[in-house]
PDB file with SEQRES, HELIX, SHEET and CRYST1 records, atoms N, CA, C and O in Angstrom:
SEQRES   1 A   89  UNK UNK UNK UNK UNK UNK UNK UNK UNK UNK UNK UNK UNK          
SEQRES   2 A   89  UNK UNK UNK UNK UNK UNK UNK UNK UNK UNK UNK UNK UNK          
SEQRES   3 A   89  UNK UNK UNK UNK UNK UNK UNK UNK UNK UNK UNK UNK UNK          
SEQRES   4 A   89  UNK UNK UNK UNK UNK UNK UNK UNK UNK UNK UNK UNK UNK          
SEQRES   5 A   89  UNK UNK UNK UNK UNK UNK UNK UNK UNK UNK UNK UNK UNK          
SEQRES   6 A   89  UNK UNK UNK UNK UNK UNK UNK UNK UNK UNK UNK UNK UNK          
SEQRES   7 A   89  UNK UNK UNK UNK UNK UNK UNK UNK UNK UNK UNK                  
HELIX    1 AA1 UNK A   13  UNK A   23  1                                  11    
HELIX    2 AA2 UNK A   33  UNK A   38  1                                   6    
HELIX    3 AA3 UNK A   42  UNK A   48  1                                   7    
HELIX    4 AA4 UNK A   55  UNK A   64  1                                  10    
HELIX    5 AA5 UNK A   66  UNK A   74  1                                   9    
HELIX    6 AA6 UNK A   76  UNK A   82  1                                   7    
CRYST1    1.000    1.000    1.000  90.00  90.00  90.00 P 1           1          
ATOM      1  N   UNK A   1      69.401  81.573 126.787  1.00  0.00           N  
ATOM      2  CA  UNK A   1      69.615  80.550 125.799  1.00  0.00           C  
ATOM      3  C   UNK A   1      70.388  79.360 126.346  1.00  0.00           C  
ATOM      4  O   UNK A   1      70.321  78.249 125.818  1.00  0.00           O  
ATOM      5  N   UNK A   2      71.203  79.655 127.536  1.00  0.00           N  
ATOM      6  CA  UNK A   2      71.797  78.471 128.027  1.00  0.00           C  
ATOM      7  C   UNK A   2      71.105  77.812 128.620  1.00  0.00           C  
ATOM      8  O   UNK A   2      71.037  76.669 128.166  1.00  0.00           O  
ATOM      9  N   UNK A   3      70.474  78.015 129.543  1.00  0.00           N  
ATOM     10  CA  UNK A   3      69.136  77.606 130.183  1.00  0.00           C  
ATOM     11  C   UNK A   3      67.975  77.829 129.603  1.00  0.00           C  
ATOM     12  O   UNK A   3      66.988  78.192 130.242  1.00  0.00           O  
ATOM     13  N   UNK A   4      67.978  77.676 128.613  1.00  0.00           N  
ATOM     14  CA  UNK A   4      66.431  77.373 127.705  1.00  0.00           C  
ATOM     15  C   UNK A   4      66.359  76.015 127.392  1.00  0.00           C  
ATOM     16  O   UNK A   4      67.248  75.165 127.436  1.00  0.00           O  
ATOM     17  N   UNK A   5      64.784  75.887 126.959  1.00  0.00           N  
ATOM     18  CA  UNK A   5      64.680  74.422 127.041  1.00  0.00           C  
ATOM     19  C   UNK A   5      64.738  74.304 125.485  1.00  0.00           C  
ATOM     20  O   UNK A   5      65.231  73.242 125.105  1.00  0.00           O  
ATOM     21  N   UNK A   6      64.350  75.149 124.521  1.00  0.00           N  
ATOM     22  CA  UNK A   6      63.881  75.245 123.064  1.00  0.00           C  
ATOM     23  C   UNK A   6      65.698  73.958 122.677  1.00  0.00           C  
ATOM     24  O   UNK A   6      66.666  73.568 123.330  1.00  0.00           O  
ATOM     25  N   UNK A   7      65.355  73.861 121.760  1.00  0.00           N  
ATOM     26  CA  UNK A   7      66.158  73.383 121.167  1.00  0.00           C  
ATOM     27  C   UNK A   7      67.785  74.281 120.069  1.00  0.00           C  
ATOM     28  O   UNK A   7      67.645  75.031 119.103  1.00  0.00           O  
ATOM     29  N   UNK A   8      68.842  73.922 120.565  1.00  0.00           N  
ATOM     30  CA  UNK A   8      69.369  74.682 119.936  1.00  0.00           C  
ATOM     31  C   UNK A   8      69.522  75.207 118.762  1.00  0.00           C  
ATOM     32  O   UNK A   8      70.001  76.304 118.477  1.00  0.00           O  
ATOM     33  N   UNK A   9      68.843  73.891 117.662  1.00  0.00           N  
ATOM     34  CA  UNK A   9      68.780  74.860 116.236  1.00  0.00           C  
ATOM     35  C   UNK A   9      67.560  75.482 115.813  1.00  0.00           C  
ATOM     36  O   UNK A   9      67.140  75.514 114.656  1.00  0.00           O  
ATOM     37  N   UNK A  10      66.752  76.221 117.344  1.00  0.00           N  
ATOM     38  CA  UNK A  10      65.751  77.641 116.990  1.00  0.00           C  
ATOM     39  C   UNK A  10      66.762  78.839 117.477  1.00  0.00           C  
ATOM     40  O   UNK A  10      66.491  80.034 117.599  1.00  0.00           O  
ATOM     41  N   UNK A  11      68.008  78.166 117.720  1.00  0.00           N  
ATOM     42  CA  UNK A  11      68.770  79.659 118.580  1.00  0.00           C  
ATOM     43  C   UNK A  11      69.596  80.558 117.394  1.00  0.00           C  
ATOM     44  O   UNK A  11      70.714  80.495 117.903  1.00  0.00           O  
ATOM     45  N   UNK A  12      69.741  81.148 116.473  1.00  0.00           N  
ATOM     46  CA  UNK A  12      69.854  82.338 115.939  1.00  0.00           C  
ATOM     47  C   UNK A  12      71.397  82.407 115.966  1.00  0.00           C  
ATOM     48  O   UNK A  12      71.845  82.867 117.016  1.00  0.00           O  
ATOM     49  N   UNK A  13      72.427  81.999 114.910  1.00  0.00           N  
ATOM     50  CA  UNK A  13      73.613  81.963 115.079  1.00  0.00           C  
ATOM     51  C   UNK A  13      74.537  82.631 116.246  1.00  0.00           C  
ATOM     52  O   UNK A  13      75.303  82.273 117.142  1.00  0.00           O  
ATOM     53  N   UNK A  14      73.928  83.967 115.616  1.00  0.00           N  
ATOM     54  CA  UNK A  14      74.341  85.195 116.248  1.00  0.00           C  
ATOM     55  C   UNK A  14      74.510  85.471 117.739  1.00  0.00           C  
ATOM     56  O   UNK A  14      75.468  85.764 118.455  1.00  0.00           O  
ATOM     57  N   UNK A  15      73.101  85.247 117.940  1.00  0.00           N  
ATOM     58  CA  UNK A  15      72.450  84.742 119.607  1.00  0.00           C  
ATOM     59  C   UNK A  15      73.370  83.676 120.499  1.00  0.00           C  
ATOM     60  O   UNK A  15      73.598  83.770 121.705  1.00  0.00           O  
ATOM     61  N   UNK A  16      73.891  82.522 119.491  1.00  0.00           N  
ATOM     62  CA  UNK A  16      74.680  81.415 119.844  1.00  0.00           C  
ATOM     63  C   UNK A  16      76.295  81.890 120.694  1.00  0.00           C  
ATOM     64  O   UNK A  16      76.669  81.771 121.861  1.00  0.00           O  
ATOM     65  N   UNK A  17      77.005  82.506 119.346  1.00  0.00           N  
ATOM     66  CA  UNK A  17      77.835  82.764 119.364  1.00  0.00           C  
ATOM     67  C   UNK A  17      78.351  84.051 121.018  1.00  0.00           C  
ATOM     68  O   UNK A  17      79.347  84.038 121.741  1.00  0.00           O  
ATOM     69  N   UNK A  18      77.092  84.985 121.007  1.00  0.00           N  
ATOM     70  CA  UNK A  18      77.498  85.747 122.002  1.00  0.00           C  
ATOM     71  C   UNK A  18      77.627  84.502 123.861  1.00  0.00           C  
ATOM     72  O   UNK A  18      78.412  84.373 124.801  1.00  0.00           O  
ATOM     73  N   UNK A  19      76.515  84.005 123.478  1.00  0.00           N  
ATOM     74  CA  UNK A  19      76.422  83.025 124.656  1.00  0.00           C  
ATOM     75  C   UNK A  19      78.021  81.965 124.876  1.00  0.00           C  
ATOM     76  O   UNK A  19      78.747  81.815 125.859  1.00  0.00           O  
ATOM     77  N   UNK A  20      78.073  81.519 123.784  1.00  0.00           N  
ATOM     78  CA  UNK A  20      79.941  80.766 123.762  1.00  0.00           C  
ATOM     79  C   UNK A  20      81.051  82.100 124.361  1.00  0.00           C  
ATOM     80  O   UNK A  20      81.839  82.020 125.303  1.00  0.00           O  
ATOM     81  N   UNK A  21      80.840  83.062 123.634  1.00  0.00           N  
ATOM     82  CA  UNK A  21      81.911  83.800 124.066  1.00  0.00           C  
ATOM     83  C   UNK A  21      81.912  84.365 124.882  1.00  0.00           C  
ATOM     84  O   UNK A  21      82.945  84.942 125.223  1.00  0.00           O  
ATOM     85  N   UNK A  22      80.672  84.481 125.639  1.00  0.00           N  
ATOM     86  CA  UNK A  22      80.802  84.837 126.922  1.00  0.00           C  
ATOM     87  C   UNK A  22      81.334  83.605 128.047  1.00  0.00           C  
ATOM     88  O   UNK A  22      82.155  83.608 128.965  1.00  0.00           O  
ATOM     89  N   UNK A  23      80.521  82.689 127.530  1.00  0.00           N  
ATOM     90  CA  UNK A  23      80.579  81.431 128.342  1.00  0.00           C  
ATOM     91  C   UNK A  23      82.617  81.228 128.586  1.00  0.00           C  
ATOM     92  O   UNK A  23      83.212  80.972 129.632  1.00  0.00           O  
ATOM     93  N   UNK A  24      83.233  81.483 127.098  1.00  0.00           N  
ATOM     94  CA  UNK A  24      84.129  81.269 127.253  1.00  0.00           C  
ATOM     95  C   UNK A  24      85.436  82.386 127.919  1.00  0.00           C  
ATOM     96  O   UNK A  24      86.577  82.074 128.260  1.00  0.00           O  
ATOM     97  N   UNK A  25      84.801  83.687 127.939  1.00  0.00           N  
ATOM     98  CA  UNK A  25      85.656  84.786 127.971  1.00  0.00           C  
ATOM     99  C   UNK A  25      85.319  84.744 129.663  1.00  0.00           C  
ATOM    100  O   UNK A  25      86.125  85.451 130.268  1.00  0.00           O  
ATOM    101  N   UNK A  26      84.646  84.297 130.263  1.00  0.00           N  
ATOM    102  CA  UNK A  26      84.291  84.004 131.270  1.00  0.00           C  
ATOM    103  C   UNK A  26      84.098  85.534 132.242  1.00  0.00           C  
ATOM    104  O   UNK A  26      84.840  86.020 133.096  1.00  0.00           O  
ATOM    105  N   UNK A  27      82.505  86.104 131.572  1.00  0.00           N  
ATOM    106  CA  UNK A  27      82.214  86.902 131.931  1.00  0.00           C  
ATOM    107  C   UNK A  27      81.193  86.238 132.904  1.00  0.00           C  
ATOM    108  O   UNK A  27      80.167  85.688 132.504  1.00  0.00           O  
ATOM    109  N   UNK A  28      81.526  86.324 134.110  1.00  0.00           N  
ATOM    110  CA  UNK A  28      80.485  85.668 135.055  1.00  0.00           C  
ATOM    111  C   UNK A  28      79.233  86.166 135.634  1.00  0.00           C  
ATOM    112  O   UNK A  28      78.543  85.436 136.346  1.00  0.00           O  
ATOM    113  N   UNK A  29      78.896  87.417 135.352  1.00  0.00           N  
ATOM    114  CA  UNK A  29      77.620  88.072 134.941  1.00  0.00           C  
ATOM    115  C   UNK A  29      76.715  87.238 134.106  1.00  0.00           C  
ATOM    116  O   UNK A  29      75.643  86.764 134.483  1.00  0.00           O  
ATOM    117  N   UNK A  30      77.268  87.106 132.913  1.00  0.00           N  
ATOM    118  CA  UNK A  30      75.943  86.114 132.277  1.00  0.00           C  
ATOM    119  C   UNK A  30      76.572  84.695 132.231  1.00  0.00           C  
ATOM    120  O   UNK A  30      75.737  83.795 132.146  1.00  0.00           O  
ATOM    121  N   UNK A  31      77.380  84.456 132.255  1.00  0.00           N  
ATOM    122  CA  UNK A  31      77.879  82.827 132.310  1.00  0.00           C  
ATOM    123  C   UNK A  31      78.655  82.490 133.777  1.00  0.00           C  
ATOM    124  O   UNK A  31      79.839  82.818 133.697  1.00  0.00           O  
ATOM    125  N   UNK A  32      78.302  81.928 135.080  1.00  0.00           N  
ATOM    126  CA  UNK A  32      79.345  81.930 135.636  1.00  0.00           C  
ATOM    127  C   UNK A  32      79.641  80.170 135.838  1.00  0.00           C  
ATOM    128  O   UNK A  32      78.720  79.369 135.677  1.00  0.00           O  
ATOM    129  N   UNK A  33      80.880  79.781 136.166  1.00  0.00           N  
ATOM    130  CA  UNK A  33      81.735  78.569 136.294  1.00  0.00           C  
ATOM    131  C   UNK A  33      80.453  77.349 136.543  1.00  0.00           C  
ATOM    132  O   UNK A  33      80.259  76.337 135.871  1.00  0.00           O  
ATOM    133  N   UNK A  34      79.862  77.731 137.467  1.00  0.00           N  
ATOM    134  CA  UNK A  34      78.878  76.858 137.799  1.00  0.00           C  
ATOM    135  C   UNK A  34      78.095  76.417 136.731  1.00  0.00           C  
ATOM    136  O   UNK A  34      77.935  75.202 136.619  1.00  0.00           O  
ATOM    137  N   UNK A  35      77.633  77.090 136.015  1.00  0.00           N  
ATOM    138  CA  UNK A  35      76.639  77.001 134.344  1.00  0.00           C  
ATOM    139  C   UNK A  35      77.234  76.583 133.915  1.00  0.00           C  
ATOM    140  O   UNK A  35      76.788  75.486 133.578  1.00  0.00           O  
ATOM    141  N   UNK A  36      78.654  76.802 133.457  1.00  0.00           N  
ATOM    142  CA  UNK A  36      79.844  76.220 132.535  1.00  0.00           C  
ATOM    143  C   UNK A  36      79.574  75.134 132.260  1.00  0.00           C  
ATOM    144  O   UNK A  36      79.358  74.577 131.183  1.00  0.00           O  
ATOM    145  N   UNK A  37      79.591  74.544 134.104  1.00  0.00           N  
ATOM    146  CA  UNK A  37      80.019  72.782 134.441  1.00  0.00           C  
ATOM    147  C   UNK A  37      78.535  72.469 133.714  1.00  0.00           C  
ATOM    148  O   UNK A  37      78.307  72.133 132.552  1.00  0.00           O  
ATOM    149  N   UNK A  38      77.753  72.668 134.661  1.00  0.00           N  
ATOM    150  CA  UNK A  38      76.124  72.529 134.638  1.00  0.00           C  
ATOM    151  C   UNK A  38      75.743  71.953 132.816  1.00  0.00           C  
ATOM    152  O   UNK A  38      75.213  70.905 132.445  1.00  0.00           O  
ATOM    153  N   UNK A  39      76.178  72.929 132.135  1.00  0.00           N  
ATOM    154  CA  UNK A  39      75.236  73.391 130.632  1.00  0.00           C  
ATOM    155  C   UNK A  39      76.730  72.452 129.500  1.00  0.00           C  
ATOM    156  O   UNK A  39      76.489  72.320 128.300  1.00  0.00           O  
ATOM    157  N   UNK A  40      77.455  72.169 129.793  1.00  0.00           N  
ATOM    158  CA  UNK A  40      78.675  71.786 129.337  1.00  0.00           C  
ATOM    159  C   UNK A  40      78.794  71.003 127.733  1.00  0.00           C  
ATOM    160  O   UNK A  40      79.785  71.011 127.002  1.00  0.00           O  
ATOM    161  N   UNK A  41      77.470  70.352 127.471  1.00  0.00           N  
ATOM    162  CA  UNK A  41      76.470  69.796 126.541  1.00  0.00           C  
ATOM    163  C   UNK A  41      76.035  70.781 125.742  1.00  0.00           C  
ATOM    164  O   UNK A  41      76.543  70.913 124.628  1.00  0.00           O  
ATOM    165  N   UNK A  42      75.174  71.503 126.120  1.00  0.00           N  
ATOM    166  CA  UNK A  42      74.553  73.005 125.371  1.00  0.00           C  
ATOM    167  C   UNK A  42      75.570  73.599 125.209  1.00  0.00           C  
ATOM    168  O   UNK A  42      75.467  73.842 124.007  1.00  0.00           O  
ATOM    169  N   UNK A  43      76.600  74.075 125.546  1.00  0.00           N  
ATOM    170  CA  UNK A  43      77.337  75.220 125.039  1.00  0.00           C  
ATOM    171  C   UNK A  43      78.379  74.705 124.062  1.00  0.00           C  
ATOM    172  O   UNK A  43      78.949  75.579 123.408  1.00  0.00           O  
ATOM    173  N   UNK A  44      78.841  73.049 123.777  1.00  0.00           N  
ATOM    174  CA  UNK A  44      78.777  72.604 122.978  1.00  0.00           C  
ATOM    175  C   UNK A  44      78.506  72.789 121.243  1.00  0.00           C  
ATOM    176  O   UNK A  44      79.097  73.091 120.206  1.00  0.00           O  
ATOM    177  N   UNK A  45      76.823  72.264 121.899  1.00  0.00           N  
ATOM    178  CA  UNK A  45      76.192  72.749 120.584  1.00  0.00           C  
ATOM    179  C   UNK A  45      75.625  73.853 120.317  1.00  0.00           C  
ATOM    180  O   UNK A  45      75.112  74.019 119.210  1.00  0.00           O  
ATOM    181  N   UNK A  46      75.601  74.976 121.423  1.00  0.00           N  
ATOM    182  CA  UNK A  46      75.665  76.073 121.037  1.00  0.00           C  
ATOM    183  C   UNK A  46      77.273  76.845 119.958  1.00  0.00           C  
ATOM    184  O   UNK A  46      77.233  77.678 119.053  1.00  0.00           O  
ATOM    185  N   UNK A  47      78.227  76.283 120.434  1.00  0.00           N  
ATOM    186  CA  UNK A  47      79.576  76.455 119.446  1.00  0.00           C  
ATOM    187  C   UNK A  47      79.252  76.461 118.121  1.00  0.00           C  
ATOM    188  O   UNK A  47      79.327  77.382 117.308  1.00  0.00           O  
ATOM    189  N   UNK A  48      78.679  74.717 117.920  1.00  0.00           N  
ATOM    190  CA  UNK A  48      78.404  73.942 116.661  1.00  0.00           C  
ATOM    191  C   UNK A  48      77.502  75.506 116.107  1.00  0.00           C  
ATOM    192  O   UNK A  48      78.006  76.386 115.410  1.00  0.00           O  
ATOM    193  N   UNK A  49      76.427  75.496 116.521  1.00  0.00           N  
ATOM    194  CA  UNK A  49      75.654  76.313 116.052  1.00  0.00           C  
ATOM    195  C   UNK A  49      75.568  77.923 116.013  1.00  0.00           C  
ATOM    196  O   UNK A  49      74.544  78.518 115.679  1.00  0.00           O  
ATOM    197  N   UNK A  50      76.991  78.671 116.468  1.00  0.00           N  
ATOM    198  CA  UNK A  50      77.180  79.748 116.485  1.00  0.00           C  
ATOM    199  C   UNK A  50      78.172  79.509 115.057  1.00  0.00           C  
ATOM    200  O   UNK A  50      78.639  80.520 114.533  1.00  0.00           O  
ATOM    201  N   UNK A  51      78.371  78.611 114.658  1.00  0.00           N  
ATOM    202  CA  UNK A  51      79.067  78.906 113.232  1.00  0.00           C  
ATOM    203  C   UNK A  51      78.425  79.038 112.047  1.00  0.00           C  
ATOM    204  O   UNK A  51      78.940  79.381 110.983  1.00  0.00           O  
ATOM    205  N   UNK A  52      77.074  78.706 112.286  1.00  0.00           N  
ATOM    206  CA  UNK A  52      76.173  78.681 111.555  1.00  0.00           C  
ATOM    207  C   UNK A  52      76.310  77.816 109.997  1.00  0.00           C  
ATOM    208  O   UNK A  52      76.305  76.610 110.247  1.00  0.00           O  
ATOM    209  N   UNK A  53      76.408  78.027 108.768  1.00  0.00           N  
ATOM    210  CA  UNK A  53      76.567  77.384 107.410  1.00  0.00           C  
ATOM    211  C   UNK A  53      78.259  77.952 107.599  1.00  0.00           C  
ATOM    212  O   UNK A  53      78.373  78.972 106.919  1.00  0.00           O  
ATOM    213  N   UNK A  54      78.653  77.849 107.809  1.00  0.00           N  
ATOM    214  CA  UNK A  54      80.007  78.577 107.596  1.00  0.00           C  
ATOM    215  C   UNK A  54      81.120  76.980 108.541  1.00  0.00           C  
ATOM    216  O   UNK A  54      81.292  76.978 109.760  1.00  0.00           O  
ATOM    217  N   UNK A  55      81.585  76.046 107.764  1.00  0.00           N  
ATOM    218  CA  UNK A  55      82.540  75.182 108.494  1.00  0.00           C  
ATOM    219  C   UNK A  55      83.748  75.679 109.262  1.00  0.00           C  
ATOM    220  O   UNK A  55      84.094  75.156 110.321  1.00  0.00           O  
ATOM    221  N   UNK A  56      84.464  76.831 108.637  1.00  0.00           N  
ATOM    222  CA  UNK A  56      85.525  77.395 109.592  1.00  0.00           C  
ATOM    223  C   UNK A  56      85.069  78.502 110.583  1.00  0.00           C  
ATOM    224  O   UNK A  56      85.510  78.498 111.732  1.00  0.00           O  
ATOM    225  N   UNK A  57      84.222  79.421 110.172  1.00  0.00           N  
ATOM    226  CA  UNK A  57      83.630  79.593 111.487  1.00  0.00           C  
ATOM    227  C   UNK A  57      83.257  78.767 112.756  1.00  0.00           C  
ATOM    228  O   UNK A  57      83.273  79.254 113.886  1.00  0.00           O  
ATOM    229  N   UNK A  58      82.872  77.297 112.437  1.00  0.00           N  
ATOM    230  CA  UNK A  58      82.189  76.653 113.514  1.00  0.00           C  
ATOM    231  C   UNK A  58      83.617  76.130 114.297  1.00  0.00           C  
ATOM    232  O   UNK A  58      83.644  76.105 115.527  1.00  0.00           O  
ATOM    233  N   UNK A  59      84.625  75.777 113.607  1.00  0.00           N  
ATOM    234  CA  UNK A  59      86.127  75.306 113.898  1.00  0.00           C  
ATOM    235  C   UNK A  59      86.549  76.370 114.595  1.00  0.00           C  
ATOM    236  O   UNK A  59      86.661  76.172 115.805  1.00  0.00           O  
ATOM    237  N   UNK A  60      86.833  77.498 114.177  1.00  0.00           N  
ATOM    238  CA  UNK A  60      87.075  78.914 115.111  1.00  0.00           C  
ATOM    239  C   UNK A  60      86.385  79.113 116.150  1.00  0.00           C  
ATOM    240  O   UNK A  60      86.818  79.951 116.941  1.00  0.00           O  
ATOM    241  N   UNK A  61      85.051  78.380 116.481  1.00  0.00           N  
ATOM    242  CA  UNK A  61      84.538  78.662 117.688  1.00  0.00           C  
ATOM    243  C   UNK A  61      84.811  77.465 118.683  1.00  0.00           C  
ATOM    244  O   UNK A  61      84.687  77.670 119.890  1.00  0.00           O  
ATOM    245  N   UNK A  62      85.203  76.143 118.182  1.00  0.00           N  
ATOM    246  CA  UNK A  62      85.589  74.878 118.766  1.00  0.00           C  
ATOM    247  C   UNK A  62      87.585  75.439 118.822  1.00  0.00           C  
ATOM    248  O   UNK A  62      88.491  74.754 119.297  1.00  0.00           O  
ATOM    249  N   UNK A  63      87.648  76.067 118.532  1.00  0.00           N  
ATOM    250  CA  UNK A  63      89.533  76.057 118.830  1.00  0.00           C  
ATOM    251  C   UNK A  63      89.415  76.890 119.719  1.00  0.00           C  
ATOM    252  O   UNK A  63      89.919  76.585 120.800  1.00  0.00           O  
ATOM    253  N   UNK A  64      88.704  78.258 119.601  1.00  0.00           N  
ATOM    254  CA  UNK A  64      88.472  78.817 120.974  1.00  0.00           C  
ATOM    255  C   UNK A  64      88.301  78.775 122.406  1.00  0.00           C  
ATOM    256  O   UNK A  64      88.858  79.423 123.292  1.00  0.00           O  
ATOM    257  N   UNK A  65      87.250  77.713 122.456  1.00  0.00           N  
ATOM    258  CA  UNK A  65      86.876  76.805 123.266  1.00  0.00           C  
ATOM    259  C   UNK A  65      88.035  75.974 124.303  1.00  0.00           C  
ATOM    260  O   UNK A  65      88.412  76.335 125.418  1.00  0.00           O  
ATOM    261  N   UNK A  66      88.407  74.866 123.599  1.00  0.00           N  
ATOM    262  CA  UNK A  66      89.670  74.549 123.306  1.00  0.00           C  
ATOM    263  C   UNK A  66      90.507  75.171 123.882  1.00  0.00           C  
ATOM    264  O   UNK A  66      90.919  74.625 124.906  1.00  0.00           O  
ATOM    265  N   UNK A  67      91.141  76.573 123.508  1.00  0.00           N  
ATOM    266  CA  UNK A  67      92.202  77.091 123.509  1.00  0.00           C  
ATOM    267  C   UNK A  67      91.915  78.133 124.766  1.00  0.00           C  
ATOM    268  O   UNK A  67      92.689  79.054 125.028  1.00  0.00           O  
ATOM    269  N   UNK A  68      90.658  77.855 125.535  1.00  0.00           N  
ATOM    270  CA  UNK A  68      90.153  78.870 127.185  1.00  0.00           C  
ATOM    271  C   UNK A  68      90.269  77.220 127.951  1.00  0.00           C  
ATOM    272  O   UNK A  68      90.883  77.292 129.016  1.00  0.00           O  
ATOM    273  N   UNK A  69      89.894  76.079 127.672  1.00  0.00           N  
ATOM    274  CA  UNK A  69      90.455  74.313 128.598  1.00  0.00           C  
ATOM    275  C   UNK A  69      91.734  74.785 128.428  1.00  0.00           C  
ATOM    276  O   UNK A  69      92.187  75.152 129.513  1.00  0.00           O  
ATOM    277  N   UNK A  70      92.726  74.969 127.257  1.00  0.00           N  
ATOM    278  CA  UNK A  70      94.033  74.326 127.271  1.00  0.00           C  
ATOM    279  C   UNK A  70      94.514  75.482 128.786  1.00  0.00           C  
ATOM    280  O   UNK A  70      95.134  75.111 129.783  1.00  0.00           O  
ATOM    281  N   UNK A  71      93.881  77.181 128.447  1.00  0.00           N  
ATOM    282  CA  UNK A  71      94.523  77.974 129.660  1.00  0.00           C  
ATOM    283  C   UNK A  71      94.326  77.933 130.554  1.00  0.00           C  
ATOM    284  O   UNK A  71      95.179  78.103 131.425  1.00  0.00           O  
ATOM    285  N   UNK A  72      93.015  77.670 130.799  1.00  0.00           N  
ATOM    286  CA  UNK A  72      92.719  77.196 132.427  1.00  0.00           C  
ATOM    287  C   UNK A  72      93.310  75.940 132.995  1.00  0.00           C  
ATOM    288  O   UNK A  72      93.275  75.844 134.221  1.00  0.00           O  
ATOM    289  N   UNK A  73      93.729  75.177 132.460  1.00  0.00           N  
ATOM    290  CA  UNK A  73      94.301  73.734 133.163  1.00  0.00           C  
ATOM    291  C   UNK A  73      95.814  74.407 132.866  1.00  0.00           C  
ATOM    292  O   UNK A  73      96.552  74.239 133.836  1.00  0.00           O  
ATOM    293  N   UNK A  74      96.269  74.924 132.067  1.00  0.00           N  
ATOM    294  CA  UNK A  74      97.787  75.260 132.525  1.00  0.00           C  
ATOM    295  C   UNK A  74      98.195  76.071 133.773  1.00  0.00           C  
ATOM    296  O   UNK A  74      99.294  76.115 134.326  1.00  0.00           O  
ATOM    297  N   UNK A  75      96.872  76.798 134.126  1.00  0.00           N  
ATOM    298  CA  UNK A  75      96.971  78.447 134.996  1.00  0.00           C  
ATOM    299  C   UNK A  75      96.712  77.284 136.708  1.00  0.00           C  
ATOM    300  O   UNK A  75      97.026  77.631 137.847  1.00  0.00           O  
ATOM    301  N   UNK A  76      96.227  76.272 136.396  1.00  0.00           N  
ATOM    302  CA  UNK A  76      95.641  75.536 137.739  1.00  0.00           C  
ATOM    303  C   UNK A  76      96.395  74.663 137.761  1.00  0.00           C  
ATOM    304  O   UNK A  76      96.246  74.073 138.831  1.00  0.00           O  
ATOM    305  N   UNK A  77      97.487  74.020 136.915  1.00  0.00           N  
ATOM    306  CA  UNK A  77      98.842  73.332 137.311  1.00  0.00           C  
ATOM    307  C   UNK A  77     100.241  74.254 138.019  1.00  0.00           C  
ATOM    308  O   UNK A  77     101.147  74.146 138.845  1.00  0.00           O  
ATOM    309  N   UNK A  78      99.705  75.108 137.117  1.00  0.00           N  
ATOM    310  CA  UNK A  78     101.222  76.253 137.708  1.00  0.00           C  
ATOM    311  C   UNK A  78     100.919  76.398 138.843  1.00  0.00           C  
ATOM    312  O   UNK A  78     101.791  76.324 139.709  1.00  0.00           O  
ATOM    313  N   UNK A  79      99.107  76.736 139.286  1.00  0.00           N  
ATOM    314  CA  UNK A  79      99.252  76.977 140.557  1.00  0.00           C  
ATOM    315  C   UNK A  79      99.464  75.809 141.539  1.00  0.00           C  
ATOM    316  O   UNK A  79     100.156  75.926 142.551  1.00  0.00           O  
ATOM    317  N   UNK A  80      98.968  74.923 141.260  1.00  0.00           N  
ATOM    318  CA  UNK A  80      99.390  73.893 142.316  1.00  0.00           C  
ATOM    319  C   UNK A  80     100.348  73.476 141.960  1.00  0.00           C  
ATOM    320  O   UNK A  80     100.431  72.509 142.717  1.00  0.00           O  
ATOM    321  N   UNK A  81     101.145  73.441 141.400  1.00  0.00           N  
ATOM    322  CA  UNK A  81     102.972  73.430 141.157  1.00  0.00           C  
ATOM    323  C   UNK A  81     103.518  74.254 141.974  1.00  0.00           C  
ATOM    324  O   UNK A  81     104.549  73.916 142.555  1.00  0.00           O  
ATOM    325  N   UNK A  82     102.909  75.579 142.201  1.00  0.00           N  
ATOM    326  CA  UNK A  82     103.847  76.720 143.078  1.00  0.00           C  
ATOM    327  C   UNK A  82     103.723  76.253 144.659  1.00  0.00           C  
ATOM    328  O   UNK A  82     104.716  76.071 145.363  1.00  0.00           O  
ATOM    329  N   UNK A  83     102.453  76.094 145.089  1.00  0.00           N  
ATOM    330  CA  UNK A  83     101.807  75.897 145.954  1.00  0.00           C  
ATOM    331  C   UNK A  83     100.423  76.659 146.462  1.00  0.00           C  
ATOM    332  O   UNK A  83      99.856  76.719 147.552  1.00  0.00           O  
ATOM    333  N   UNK A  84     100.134  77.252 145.057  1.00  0.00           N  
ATOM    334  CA  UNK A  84      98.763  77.892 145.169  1.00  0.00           C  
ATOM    335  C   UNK A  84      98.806  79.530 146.030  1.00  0.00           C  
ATOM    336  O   UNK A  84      97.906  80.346 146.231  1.00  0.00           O  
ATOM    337  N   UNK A  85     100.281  79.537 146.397  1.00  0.00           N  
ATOM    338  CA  UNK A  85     100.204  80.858 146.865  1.00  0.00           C  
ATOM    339  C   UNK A  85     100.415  81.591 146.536  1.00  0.00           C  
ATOM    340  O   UNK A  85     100.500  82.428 147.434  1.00  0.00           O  
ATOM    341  N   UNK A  86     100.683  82.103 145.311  1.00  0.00           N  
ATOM    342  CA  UNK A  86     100.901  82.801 144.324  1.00  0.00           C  
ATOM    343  C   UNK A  86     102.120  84.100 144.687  1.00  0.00           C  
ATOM    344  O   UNK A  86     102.568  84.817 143.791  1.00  0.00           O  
ATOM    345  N   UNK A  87     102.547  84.234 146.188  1.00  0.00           N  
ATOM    346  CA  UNK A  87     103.212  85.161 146.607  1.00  0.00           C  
ATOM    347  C   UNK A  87     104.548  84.341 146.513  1.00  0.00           C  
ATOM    348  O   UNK A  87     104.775  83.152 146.291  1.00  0.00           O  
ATOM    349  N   UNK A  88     105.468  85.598 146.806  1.00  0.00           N  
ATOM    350  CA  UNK A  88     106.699  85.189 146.685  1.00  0.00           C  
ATOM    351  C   UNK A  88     107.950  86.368 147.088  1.00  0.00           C  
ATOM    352  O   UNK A  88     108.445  86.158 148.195  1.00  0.00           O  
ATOM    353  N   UNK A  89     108.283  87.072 146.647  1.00  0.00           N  
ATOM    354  CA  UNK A  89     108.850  88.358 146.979  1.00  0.00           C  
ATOM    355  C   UNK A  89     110.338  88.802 146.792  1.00  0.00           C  
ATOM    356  O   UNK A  89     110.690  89.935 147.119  1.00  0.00           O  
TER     357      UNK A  89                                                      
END                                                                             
């Protein structure tokens, strides 16, 4: 579904939603970093459309989102704040 060409509102809420949360839980089996960047548009509106008729569902899947950017850019400042070597002792 990330790499499909169909349009996202034939994609099946349900269907949507597993693709975001993987995308976002960053299971790199079916989503890896590279697709992330790549599909960044689609998984988007795959969010939009994993909330289906439901407005706070679709918000719960955009804060999610959201809230896997806000940890990854904190986890990649600390590290290049430390000096990326993560050792210490």
């Amino acid at each position: 579904m990330l790499r499909a060409q169909r349009p996202v509102t034939e994609v099946a809420p349900g269907d949507a939603a597993l693709v975001v949360c993987a995308a976002t839980g960053k299971l790199r089996t079916f989503v890896g970093a590279k697709d992330r960047r790549r599909y960044k548009d689609r998984l988007a509106e795959l969010t939009d459309r994993a909330g289906g008729d439901d407005p706070e569902l679709r918000t719960l899947m955009r804060n999610l989102r959201k809230a896997h950017a806000s940890a990854v850019t904190s986890a990649e400042m600390a590290r290049s704040s430390s000096g990326g070597g993560g050792g210490g002792g």
